[in-house]
NUSE-446733 format. One record per residue (C-alpha): residue in three letters; x, y negated, z. Coordinates in steps of 0.05 Angstrom, whole numbers, plus 5000, padded with zeros to 4 digits. Example, Ala and Ser with C-alpha at 12.3 -4.5 7.8 and 13.67 -1.06 7.14 Angstrom:
! NUSE-446733
   r    X    Y    Z
 ALA 5246 5090 5156
 SER 5273 5021 5143
***
This chain:
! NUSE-446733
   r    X    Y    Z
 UNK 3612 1111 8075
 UNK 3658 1175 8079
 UNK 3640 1238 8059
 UNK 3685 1309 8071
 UNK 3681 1355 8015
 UNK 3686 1427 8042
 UNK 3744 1467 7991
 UNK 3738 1539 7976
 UNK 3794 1555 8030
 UNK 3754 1532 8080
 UNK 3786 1464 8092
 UNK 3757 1395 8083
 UNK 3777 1333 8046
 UNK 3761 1253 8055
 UNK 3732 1238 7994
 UNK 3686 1175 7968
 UNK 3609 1192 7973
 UNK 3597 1150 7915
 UNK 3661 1179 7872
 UNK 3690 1251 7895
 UNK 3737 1260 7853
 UNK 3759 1196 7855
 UNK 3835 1183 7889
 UNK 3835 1143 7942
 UNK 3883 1091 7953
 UNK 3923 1081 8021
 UNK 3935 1005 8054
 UNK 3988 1015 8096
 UNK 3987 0946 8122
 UNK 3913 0947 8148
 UNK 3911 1034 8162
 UNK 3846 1042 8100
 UNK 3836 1093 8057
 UNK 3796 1060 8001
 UNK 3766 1087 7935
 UNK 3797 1079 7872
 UNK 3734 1068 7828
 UNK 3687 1021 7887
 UNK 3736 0999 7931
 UNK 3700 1032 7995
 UNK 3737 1026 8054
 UNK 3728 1109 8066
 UNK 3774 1115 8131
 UNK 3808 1060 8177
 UNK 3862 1057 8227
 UNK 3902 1125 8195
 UNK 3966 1129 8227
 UNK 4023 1109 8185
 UNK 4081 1166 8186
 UNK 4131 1129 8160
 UNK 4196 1093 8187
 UNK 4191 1045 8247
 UNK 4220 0989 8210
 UNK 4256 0987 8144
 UNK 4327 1019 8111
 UNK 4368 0980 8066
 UNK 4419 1033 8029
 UNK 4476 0977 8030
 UNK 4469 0973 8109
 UNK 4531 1010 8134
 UNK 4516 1015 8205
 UNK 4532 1084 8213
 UNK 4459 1106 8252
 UNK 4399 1117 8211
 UNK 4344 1061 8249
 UNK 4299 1100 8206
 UNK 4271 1139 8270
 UNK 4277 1123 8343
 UNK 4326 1166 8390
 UNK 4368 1217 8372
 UNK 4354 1286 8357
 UNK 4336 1339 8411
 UNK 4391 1371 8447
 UNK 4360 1446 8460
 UNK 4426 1461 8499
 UNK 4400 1418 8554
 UNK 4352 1437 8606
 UNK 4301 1382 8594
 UNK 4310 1381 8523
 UNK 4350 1311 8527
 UNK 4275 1275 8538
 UNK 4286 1219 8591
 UNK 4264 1155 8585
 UNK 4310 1095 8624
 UNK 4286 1026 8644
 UNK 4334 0972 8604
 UNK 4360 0912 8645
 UNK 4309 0855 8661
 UNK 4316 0790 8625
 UNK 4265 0748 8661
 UNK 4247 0716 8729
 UNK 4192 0763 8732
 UNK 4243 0822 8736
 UNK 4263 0813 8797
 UNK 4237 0792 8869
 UNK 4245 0743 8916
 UNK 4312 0766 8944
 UNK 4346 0770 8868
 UNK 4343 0843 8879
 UNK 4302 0881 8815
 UNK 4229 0905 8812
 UNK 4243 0958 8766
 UNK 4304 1009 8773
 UNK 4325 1071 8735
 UNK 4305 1141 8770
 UNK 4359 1194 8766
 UNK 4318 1237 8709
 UNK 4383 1279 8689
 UNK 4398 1338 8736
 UNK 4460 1348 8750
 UNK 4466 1409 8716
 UNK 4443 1374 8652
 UNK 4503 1317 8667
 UNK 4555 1363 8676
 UNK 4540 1402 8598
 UNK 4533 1325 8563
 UNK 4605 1320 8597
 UNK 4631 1387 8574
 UNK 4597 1374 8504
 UNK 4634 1310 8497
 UNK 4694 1332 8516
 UNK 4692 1395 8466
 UNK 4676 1349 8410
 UNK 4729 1312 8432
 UNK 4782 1357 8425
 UNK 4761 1384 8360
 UNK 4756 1313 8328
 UNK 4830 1320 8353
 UNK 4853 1383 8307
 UNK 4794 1375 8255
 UNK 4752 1430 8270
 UNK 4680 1435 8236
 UNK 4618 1419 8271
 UNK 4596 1497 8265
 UNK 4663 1511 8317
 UNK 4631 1461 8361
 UNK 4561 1489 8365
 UNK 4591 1559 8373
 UNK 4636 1528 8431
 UNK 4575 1485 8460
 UNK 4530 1552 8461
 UNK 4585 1590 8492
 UNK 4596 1544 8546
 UNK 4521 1536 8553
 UNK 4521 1614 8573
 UNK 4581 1609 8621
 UNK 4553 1546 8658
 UNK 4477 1584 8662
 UNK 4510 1648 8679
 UNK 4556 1615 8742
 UNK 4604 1663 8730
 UNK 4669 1613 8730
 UNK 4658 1591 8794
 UNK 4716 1542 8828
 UNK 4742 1533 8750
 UNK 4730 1451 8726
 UNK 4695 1446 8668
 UNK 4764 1426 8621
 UNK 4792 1488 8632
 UNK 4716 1521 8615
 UNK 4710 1480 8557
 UNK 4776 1484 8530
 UNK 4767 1567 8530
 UNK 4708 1563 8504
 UNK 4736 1524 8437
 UNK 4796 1565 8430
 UNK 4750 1630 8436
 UNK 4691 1604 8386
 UNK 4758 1582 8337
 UNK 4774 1656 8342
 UNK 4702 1678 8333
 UNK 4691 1639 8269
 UNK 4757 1665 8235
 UNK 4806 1601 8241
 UNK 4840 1614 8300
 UNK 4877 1561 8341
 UNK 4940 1579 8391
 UNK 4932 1573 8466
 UNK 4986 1518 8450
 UNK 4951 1485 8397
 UNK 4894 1481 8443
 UNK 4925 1463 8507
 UNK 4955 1401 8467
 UNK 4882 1369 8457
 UNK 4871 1386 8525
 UNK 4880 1359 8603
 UNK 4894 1439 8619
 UNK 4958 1473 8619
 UNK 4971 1539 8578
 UNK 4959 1583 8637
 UNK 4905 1550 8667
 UNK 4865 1559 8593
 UNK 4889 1634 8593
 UNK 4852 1655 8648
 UNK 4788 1626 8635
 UNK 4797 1662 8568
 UNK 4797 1722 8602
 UNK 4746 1705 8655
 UNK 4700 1680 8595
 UNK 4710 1740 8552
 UNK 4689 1789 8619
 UNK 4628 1749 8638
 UNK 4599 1745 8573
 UNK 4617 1811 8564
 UNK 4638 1799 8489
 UNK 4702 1811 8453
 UNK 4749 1772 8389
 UNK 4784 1808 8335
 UNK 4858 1803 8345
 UNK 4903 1759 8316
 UNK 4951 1775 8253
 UNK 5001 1733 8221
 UNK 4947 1712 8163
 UNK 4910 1680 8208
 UNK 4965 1624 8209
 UNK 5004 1634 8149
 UNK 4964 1576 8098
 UNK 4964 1526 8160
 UNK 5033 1538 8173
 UNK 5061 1525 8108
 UNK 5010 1473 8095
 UNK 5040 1423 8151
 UNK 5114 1451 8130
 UNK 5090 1418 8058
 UNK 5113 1495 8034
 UNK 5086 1515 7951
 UNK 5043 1568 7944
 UNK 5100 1614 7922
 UNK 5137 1608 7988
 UNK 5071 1622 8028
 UNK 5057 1685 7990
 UNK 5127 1709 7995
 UNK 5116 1693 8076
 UNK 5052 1734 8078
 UNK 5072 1789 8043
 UNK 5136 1785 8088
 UNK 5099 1796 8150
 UNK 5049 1839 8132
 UNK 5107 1877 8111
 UNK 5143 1876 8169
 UNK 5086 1897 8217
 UNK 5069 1962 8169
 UNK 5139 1982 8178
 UNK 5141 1968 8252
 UNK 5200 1924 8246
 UNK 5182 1879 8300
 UNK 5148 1911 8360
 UNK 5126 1874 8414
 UNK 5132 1807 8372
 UNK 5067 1754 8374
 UNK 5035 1745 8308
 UNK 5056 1668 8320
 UNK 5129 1681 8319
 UNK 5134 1730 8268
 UNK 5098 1692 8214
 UNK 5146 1629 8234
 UNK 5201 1678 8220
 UNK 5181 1701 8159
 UNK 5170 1635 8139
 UNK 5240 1618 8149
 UNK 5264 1681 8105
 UNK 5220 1660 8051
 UNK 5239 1586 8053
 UNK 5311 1606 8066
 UNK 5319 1642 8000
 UNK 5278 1591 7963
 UNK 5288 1525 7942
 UNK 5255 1495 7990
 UNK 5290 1508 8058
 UNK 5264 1491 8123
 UNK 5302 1487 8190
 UNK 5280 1536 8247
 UNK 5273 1469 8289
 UNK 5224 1453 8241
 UNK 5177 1507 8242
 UNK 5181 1523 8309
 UNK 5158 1452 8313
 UNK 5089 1469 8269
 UNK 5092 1531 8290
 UNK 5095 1520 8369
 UNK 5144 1572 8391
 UNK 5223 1561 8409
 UNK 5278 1558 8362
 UNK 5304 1638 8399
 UNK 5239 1663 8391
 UNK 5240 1652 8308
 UNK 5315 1676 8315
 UNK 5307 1743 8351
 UNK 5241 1760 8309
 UNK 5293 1737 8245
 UNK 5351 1778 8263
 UNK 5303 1843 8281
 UNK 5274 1826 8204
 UNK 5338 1810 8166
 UNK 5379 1883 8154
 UNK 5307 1909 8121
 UNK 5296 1833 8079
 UNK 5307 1876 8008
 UNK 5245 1920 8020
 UNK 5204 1858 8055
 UNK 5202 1811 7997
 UNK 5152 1817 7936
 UNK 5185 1849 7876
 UNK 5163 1780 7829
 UNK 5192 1731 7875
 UNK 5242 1696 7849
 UNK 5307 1679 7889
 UNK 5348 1623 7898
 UNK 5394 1640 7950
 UNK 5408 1710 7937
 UNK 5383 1766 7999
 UNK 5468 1771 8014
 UNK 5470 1695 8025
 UNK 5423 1691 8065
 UNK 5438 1656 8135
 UNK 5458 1710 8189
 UNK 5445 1706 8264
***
């Protein structure tokens, strides 16, 4: 028999009448709660909290059968609960014309179909240029507001998602270019552009602009540049913008400039066909931000950097 022992906070506690203070012990297999000290079955059929069947830590299967179903989507409208009929396996599945008893009702709205589309496809893409998950949630939740908000009208859902990544890439400090984006992507450059725009008046929200930092250690990174060559480029360009050199110039092609000075007039040289490669702009685009850059090169390098190919020497456009 089962007692509850009232606790000075005002809760209660199972406890053996016979033993109070005794533990009690928990069969999982038969759902008792029996006394340490009498063995008194003090509560049956508790509910076992634990894992629907069990783990093995050399399984490498990739999903954790340790719960059922996966985790709630709160982006959804239904909260991603639905439950679907699986295929029948027996005669009794279907009637007398072959035809089955039990079929799947369309749960999902289409409104909920249409974000698991635009979710996959964002995930997608950023599996693609190796972008963190906290990019993708940003992304999901700003597409989540544009879809809610119908404010993109008569623009597919790519071209929504796609502006929606490049502007939560911006948002969370590692910016991507239209043209890194727009390589991931089914959209063209333009196409992307405008949503951008669109996006950034209907959510009525704004991103810090872009500077030649922002690309300078990925740059260099893929152009397999040392860290001396990279900080010469930075300073370059930060240079150059202070001393308005370069009006009108992107960010993009100005760092890909002055990462061909710096590499230029170190030992490790780089083509401009190569970094306009990485870099994503045209081989005359480095050149005319180079040859605006290149009668000032004494005052844009660092005084401690230390030259290979003297500033004279270097290549002239």
């Amino acid at each position: 028999m089962a007692s509850l022992n009232n606790r000075t906070d005002g809760t209660s506690k199972l406890c053996c009448y016979a033993h109070p203070d005794a533990p009690l012990i928990e069969d999982y297999r038969a759902g008792d709660m029996i006394c340490s000290e009498c063995g008194l079955v003090v509560g049956d059929r508790v509910i076992d909290v634990g894992s629907e069947w069990r783990t093995f830590s050399n399984e490498k299967s990739g999903v954790d059968p340790s719960r059922v179903g996966s985790a709630e989507n709160p982006l959804l409208g239904g909260g991603d609960l639905s439950t679907i009929v699986g295929p029948g396996t027996g005669s009794a599945s279907y009637d007398a014309f072959g035809a089955p008893k039990y079929q799947n009702r369309r749960t999902m709205s289409s409104s909920d179909r249409s974000l698991i589309s635009a979710f996959k496809e964002i995930s997608t893409m950023a599996d693609r240029i190796n972008l963190p998950k906290t990019i993708v949630d940003r992304a999901n939740n700003l597409f989540k507001q544009v879809h809610d908000g119908k404010n993109l009208k008569g623009r597919s859902n790519d071209a929504k998602a796609s502006a929606c990544l490049y502007i939560a890439c911006r948002q969370e400090g590692v910016p991507r270019t239209f043209k890194e984006i727009c390589a991931v992507s089914k959209i063209s450059k333009k196409e992307i552009g405008r949503c951008f725009k669109l996006t950034l008046k209907a959510l009525e929200t704004s991103v810090d602009l872009i500077t030649t930092a922002d690309f300078m250690s990925r740059f260099c990174a893929n152009l397999d540049l040392p860290n001396m060559v990279q900080r010469a480029a930075t300073y370059i360009a930060k240079k150059a913008v202070e001393m308005d050199i370069v009006p009108g110039r992107s960010p993009i092609s100005v760092a890909a400039a002055a990462i061909y000075m710096a590499s230029q007039a170190s030992e490790h040289k780089r083509s401009q066909k190569e970094i306009g490669d990485i870099a994503g702009v045209a081989d005359v685009t480095i050149r005319q931000s180079y040859k605006l850059m290149y009668p000032h090169a004494l005052k844009l390098f660092p005084e401690d950097f230390k030259f290979t190919t003297p500033i004279d020497q270097l290549p002239q456009m």
